[in-house]
mmCIF file as Biopython writes it, N, C-alpha, C and O atoms, coordinates in Angstrom:
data_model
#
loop_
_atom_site.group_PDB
_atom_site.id
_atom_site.type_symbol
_atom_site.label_atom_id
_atom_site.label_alt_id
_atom_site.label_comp_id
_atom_site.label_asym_id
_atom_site.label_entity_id
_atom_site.label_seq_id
_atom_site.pdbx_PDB_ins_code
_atom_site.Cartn_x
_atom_site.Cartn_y
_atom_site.Cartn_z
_atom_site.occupancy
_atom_site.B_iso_or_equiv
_atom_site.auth_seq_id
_atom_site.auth_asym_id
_atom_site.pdbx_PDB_model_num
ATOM 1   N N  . UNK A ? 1  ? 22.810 36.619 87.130 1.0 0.0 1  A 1 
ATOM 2   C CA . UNK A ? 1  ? 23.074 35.708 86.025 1.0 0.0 1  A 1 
ATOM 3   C C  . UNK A ? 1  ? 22.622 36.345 84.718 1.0 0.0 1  A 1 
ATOM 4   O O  . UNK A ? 1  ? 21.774 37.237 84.745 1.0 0.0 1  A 1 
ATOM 5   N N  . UNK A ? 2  ? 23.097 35.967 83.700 1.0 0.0 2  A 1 
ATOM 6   C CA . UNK A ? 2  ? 22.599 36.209 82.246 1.0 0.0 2  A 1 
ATOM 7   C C  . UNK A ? 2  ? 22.755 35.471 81.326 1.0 0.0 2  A 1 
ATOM 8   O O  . UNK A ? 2  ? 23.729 34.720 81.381 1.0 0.0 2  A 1 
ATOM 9   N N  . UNK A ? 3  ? 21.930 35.415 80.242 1.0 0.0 3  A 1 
ATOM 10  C CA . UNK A ? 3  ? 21.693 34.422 78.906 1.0 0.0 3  A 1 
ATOM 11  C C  . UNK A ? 3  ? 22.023 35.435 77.454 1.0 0.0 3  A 1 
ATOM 12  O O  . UNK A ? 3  ? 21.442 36.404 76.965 1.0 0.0 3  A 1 
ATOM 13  N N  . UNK A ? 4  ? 23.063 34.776 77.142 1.0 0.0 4  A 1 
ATOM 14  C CA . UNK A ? 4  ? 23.379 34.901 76.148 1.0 0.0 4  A 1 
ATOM 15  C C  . UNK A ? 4  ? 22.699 34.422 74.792 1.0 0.0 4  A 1 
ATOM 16  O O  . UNK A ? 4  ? 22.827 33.211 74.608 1.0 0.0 4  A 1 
ATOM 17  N N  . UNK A ? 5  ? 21.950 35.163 73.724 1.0 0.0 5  A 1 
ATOM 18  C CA . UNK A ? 5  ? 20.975 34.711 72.645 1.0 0.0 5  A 1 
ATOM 19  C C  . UNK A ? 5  ? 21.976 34.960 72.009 1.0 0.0 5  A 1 
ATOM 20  O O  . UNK A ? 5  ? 22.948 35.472 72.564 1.0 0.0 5  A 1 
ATOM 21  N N  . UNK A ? 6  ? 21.969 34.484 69.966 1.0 0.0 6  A 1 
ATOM 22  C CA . UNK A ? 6  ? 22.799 34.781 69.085 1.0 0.0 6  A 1 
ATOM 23  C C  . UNK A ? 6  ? 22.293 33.943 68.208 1.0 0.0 6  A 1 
ATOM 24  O O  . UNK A ? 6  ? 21.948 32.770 68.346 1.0 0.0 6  A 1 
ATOM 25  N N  . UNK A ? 7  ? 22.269 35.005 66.816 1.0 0.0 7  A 1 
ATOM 26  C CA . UNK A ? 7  ? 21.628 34.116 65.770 1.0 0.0 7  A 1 
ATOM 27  C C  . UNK A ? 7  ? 22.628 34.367 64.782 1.0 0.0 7  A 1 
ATOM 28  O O  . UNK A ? 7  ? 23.104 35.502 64.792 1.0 0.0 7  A 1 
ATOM 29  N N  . UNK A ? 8  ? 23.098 33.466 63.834 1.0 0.0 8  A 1 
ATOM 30  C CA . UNK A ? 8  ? 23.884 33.664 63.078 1.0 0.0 8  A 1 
ATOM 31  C C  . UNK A ? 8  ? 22.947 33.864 61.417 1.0 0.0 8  A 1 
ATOM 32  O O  . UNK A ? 8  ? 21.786 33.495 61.240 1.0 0.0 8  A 1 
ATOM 33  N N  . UNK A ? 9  ? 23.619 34.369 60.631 1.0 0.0 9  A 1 
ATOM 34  C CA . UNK A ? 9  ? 23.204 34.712 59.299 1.0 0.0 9  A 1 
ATOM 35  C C  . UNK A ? 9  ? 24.218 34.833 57.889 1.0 0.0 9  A 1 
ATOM 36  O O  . UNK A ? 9  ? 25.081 35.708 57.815 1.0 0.0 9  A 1 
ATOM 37  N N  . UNK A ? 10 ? 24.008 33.942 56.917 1.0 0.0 10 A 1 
ATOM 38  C CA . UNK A ? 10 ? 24.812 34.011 55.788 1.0 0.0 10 A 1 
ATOM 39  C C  . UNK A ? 10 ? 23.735 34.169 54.459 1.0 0.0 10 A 1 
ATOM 40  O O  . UNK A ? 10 ? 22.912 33.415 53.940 1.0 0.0 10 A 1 
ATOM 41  N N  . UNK A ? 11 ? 23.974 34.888 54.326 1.0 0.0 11 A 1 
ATOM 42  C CA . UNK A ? 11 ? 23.189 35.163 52.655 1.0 0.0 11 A 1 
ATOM 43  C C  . UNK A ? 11 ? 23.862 33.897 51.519 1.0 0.0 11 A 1 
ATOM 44  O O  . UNK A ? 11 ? 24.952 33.329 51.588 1.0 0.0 11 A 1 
ATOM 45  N N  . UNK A ? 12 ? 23.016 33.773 50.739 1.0 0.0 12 A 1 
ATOM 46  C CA . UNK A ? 12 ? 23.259 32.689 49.835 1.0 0.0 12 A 1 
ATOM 47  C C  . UNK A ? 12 ? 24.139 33.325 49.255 1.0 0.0 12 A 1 
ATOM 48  O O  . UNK A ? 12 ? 24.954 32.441 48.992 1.0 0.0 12 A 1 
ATOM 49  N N  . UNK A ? 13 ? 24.721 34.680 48.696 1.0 0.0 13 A 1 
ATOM 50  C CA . UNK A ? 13 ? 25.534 35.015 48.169 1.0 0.0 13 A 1 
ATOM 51  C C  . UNK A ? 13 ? 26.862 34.597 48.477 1.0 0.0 13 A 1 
ATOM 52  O O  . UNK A ? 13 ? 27.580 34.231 47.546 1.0 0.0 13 A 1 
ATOM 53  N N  . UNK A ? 14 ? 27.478 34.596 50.134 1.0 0.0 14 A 1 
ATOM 54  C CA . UNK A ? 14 ? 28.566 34.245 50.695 1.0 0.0 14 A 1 
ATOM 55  C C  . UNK A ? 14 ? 28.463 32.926 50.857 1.0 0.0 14 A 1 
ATOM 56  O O  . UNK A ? 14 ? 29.567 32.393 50.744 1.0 0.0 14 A 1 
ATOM 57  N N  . UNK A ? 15 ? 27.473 32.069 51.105 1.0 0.0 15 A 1 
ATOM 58  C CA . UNK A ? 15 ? 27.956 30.706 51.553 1.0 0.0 15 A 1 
ATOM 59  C C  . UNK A ? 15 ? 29.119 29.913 51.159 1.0 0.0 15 A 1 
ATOM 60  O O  . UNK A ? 15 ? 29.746 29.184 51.928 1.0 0.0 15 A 1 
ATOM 61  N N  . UNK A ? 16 ? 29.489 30.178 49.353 1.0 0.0 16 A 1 
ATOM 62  C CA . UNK A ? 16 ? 30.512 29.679 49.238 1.0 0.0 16 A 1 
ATOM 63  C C  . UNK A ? 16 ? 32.025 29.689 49.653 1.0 0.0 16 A 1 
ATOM 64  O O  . UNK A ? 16 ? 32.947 28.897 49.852 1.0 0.0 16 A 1 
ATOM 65  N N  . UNK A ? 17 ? 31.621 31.731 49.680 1.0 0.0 17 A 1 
ATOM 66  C CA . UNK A ? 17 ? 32.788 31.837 51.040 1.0 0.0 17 A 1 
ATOM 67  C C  . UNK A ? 17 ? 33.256 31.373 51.669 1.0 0.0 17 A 1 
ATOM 68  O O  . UNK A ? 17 ? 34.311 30.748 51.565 1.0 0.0 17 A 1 
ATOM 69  N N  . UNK A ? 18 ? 32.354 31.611 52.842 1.0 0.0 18 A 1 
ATOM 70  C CA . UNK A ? 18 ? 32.350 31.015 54.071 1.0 0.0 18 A 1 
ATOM 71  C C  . UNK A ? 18 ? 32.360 29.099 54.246 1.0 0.0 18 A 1 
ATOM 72  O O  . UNK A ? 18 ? 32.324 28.372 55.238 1.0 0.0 18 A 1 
ATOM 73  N N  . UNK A ? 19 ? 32.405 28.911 53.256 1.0 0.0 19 A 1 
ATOM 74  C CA . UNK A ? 19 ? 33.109 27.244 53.075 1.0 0.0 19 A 1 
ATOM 75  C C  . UNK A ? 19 ? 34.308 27.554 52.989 1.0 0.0 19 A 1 
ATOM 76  O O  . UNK A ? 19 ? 34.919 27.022 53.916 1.0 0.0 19 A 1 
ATOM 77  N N  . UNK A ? 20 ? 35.172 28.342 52.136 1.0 0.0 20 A 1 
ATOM 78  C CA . UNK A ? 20 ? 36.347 28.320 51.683 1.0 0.0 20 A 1 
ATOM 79  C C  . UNK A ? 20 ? 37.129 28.259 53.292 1.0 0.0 20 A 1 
ATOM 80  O O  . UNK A ? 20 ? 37.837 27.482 53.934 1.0 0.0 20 A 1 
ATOM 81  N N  . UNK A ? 21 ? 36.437 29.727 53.463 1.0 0.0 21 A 1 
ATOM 82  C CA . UNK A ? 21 ? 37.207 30.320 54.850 1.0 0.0 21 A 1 
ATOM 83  C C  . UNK A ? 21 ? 37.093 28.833 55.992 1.0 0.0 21 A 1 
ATOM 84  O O  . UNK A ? 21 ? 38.139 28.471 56.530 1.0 0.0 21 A 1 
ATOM 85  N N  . UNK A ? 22 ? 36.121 28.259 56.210 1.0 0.0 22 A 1 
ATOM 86  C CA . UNK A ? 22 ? 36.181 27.511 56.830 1.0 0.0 22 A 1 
ATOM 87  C C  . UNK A ? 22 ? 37.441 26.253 56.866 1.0 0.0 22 A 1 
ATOM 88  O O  . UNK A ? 22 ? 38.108 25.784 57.788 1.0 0.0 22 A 1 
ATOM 89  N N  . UNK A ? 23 ? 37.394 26.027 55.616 1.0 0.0 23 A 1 
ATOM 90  C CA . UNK A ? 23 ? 38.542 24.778 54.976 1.0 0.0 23 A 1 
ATOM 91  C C  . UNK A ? 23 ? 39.743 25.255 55.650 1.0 0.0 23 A 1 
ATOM 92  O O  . UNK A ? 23 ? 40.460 24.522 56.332 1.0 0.0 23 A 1 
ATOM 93  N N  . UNK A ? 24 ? 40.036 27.005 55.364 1.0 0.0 24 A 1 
ATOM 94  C CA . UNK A ? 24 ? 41.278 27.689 55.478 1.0 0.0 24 A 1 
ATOM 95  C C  . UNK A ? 24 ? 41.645 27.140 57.221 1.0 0.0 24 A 1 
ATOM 96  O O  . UNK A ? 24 ? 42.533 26.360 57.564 1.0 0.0 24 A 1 
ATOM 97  N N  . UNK A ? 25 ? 40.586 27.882 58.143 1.0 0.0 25 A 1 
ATOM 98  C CA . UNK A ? 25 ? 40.753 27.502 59.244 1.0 0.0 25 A 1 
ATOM 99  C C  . UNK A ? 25 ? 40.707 26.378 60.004 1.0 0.0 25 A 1 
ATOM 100 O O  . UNK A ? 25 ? 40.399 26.338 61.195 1.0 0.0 25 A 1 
ATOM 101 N N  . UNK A ? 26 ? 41.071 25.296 59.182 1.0 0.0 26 A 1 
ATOM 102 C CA . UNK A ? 26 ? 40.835 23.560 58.844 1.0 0.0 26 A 1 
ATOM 103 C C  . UNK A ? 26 ? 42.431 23.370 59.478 1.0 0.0 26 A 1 
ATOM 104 O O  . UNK A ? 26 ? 42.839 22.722 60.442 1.0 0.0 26 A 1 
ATOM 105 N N  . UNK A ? 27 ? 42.977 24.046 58.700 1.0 0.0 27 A 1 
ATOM 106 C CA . UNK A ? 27 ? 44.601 24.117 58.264 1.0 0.0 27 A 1 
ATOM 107 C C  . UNK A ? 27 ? 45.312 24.813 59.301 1.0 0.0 27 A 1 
ATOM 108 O O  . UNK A ? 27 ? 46.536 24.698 59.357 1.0 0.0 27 A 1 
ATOM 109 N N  . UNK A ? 28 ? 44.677 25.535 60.142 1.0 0.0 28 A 1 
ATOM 110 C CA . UNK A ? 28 ? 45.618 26.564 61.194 1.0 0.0 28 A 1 
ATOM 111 C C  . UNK A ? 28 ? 45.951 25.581 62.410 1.0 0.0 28 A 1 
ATOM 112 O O  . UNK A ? 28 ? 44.998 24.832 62.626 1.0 0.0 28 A 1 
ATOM 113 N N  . UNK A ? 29 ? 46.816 25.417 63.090 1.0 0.0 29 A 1 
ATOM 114 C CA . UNK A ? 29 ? 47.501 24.597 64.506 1.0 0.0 29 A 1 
ATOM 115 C C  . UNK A ? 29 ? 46.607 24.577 65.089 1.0 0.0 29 A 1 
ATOM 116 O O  . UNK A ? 29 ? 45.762 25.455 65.261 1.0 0.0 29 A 1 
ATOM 117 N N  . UNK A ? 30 ? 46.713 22.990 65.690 1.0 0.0 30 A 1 
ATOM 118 C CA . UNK A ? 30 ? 45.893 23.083 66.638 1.0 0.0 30 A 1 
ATOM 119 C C  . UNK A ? 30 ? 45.097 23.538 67.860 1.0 0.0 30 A 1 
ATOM 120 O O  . UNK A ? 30 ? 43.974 23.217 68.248 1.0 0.0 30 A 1 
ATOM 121 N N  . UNK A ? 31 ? 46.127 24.489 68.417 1.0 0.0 31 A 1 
ATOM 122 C CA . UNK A ? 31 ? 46.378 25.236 69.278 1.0 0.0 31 A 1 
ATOM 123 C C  . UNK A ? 31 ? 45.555 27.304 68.981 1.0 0.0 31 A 1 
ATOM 124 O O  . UNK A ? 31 ? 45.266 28.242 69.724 1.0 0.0 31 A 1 
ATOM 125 N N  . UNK A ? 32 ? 45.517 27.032 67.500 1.0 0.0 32 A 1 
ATOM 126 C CA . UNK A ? 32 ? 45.142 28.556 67.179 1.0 0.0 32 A 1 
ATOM 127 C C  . UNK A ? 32 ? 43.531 29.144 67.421 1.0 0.0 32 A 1 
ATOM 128 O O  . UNK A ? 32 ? 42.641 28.425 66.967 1.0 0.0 32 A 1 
ATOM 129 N N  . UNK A ? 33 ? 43.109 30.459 68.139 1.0 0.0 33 A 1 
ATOM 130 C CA . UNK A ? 33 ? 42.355 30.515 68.638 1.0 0.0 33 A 1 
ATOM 131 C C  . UNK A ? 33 ? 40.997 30.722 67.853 1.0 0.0 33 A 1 
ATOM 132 O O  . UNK A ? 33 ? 39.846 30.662 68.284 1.0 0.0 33 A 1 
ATOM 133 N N  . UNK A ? 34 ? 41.483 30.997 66.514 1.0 0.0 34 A 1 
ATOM 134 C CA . UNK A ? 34 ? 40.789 31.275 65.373 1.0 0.0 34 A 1 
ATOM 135 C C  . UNK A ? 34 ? 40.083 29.432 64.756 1.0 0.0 34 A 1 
ATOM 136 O O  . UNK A ? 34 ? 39.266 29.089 63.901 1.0 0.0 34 A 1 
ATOM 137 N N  . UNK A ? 35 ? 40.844 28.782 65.631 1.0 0.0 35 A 1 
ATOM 138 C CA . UNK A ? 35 ? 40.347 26.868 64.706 1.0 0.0 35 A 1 
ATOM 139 C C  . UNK A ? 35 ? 39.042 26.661 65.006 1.0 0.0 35 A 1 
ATOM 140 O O  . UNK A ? 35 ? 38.562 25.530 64.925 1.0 0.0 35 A 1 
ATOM 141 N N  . UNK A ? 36 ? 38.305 27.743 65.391 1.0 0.0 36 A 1 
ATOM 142 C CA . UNK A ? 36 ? 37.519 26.651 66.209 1.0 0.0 36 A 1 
ATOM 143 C C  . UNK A ? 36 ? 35.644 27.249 65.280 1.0 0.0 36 A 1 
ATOM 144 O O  . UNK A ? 36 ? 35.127 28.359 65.409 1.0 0.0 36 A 1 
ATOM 145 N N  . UNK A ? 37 ? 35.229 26.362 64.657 1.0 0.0 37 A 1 
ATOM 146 C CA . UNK A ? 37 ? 34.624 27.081 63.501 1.0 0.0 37 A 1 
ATOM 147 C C  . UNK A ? 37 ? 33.065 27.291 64.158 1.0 0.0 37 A 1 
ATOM 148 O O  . UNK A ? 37 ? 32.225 26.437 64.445 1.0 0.0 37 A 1 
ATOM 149 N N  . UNK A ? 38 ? 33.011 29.131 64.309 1.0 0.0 38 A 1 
ATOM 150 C CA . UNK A ? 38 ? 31.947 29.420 65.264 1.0 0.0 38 A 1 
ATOM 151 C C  . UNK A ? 38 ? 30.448 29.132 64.354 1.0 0.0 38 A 1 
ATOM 152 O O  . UNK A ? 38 ? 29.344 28.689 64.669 1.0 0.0 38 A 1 
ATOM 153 N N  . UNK A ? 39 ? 31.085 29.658 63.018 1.0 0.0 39 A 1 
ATOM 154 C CA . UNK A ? 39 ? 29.871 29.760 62.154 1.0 0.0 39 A 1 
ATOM 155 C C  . UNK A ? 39 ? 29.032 28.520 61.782 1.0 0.0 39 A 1 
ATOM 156 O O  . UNK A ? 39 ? 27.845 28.494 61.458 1.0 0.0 39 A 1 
ATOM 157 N N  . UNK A ? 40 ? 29.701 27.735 61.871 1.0 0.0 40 A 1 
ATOM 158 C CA . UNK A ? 40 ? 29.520 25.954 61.716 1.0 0.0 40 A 1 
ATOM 159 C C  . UNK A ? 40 ? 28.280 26.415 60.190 1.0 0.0 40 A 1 
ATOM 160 O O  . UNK A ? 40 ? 27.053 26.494 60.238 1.0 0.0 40 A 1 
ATOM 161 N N  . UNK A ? 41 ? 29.102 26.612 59.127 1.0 0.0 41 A 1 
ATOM 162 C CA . UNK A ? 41 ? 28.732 27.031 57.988 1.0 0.0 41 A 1 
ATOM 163 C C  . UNK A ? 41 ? 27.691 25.587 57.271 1.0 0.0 41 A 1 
ATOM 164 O O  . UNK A ? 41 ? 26.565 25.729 56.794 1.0 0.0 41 A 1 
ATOM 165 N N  . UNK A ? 42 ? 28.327 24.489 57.361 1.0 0.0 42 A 1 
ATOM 166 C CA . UNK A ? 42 ? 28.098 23.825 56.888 1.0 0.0 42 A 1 
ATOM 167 C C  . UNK A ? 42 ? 26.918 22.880 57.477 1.0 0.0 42 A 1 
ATOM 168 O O  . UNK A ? 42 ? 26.153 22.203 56.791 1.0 0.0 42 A 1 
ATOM 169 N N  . UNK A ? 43 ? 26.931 22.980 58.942 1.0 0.0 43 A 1 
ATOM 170 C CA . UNK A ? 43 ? 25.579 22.525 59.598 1.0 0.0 43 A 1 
ATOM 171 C C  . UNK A ? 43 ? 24.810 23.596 59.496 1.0 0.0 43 A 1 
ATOM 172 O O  . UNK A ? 43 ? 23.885 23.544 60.307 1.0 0.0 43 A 1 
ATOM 173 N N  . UNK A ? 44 ? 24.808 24.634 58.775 1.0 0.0 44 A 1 
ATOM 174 C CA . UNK A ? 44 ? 23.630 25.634 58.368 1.0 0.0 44 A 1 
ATOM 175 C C  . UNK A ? 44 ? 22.988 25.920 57.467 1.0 0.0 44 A 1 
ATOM 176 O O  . UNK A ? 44 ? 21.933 26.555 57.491 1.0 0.0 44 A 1 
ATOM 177 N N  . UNK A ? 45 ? 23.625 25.426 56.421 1.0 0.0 45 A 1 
ATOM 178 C CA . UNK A ? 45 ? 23.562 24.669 55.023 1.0 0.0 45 A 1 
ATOM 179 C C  . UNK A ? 45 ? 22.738 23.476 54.804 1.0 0.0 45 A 1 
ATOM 180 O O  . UNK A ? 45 ? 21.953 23.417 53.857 1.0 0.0 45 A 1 
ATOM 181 N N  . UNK A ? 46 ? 22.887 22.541 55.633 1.0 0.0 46 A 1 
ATOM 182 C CA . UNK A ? 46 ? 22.156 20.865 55.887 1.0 0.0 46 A 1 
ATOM 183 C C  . UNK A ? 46 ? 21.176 21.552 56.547 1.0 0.0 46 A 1 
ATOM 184 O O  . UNK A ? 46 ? 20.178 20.847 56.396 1.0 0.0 46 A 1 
ATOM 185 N N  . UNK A ? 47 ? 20.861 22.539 57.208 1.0 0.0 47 A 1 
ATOM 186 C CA . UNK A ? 47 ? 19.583 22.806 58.221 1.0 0.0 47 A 1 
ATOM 187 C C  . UNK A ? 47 ? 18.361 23.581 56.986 1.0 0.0 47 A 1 
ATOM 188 O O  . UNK A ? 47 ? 17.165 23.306 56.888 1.0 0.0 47 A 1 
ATOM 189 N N  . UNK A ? 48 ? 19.208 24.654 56.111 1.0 0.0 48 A 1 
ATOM 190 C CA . UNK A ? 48 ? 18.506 24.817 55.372 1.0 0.0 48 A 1 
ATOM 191 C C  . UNK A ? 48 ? 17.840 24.405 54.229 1.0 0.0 48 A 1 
ATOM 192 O O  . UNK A ? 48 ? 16.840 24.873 53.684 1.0 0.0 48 A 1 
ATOM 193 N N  . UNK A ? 49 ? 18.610 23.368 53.922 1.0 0.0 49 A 1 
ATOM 194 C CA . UNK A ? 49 ? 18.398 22.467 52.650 1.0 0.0 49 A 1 
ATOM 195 C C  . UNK A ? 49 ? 16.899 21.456 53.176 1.0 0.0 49 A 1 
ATOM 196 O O  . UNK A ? 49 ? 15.942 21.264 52.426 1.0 0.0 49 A 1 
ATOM 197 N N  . UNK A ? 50 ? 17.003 20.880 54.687 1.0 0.0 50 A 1 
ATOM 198 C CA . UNK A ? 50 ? 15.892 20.195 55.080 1.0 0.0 50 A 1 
ATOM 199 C C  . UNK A ? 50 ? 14.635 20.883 55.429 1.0 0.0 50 A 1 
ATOM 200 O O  . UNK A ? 50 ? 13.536 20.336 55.524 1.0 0.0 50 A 1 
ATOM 201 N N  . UNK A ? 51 ? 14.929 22.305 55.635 1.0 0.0 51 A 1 
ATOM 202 C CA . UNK A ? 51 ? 13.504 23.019 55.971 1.0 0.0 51 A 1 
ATOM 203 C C  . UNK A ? 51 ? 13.270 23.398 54.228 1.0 0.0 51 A 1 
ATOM 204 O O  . UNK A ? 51 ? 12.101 23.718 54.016 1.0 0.0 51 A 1 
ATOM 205 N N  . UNK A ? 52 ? 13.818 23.410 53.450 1.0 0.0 52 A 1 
ATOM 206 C CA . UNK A ? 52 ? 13.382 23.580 51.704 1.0 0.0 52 A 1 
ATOM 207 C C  . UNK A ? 52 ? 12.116 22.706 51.779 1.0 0.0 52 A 1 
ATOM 208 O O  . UNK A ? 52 ? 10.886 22.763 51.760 1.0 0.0 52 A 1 
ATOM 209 N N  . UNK A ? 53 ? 13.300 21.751 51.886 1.0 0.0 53 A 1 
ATOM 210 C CA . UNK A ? 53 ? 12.609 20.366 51.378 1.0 0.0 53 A 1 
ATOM 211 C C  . UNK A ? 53 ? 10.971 20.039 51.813 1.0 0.0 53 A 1 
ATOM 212 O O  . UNK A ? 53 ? 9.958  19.691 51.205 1.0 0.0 53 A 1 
ATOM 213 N N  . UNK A ? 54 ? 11.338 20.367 53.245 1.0 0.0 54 A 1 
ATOM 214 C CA . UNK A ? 54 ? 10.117 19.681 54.310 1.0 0.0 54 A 1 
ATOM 215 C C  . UNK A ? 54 ? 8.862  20.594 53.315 1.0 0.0 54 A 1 
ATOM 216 O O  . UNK A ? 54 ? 7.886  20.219 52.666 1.0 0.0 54 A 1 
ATOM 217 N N  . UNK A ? 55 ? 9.548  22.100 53.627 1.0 0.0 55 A 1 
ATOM 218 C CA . UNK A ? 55 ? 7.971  22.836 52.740 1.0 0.0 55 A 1 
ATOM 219 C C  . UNK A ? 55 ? 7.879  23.019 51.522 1.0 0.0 55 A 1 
ATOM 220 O O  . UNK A ? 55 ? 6.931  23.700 51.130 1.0 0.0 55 A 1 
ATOM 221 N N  . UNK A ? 56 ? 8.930  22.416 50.447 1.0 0.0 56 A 1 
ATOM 222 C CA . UNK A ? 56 ? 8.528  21.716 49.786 1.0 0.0 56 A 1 
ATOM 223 C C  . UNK A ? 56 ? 7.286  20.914 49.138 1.0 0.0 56 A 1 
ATOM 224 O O  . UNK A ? 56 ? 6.425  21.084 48.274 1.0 0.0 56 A 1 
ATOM 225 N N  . UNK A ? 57 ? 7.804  19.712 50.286 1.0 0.0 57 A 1 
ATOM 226 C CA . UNK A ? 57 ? 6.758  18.376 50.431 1.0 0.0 57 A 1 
ATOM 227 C C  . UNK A ? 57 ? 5.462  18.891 50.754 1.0 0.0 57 A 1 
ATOM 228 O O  . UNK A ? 57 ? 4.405  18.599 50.194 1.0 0.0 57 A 1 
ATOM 229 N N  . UNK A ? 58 ? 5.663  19.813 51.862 1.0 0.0 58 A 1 
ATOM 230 C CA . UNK A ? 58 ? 4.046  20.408 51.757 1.0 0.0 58 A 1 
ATOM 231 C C  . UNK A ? 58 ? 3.498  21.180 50.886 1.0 0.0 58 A 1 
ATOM 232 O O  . UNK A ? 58 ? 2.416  21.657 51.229 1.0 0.0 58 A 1 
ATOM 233 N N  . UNK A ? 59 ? 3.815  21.402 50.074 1.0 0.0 59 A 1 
ATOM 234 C CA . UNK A ? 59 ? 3.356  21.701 49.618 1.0 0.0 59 A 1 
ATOM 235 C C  . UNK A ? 59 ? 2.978  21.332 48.108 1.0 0.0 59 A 1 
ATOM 236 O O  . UNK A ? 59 ? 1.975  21.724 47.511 1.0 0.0 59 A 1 
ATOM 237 N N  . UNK A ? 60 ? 4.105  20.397 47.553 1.0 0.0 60 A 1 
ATOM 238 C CA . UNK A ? 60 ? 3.604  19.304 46.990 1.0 0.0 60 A 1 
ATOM 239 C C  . UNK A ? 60 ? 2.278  18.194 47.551 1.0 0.0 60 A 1 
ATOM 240 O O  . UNK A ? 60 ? 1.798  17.272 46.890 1.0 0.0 60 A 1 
ATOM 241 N N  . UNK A ? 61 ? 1.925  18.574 48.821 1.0 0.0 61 A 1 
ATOM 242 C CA . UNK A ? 61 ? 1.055  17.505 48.959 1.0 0.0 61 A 1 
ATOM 243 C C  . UNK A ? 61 ? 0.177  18.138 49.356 1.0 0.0 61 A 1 
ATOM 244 O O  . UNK A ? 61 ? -0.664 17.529 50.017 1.0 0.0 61 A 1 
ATOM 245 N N  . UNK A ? 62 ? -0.041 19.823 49.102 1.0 0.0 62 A 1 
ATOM 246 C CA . UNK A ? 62 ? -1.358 20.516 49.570 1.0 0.0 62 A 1 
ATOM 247 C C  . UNK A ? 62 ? -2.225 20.267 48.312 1.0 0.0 62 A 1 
ATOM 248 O O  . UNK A ? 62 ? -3.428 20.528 48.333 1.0 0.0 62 A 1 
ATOM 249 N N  . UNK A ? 63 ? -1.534 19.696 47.075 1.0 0.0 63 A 1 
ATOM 250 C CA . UNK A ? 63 ? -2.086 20.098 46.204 1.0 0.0 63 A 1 
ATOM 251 C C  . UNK A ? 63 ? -3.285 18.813 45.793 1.0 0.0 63 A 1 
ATOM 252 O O  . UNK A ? 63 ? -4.060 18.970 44.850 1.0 0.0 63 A 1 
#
């Protein structure tokens, strides 16, 4: 048997990109093998915005 690991990575530079591209592949048939959005850009975006925040807060409240 084997386990497959994989970490994905977008620099703040591309993110907007990689929205666009995403939208694009929004639009391709249902059927196309490319629809299926691996990068999930946008739940990586919401993940990073809440770990800001969280240390943030801590650190607003170390003080």
């Amino acid at each position: 048997s084997c386990i497959k690991v994989a970490m994905d990575f977008v620099s703040p530079e591309n993110v907007q990109e990689c929205v666009r591209l995403t939208e694009e592949f929004r639009l391709l048939p249902k059927n196309h093998r490319s629809k299926e959005d691996k990068l999930e850009i946008k739940k990586m975006a919401l993940y990073a915005a809440d770990v800001a925040i969280a240390e943030a807060t801590e650190l607003v409240g170390a003080k």
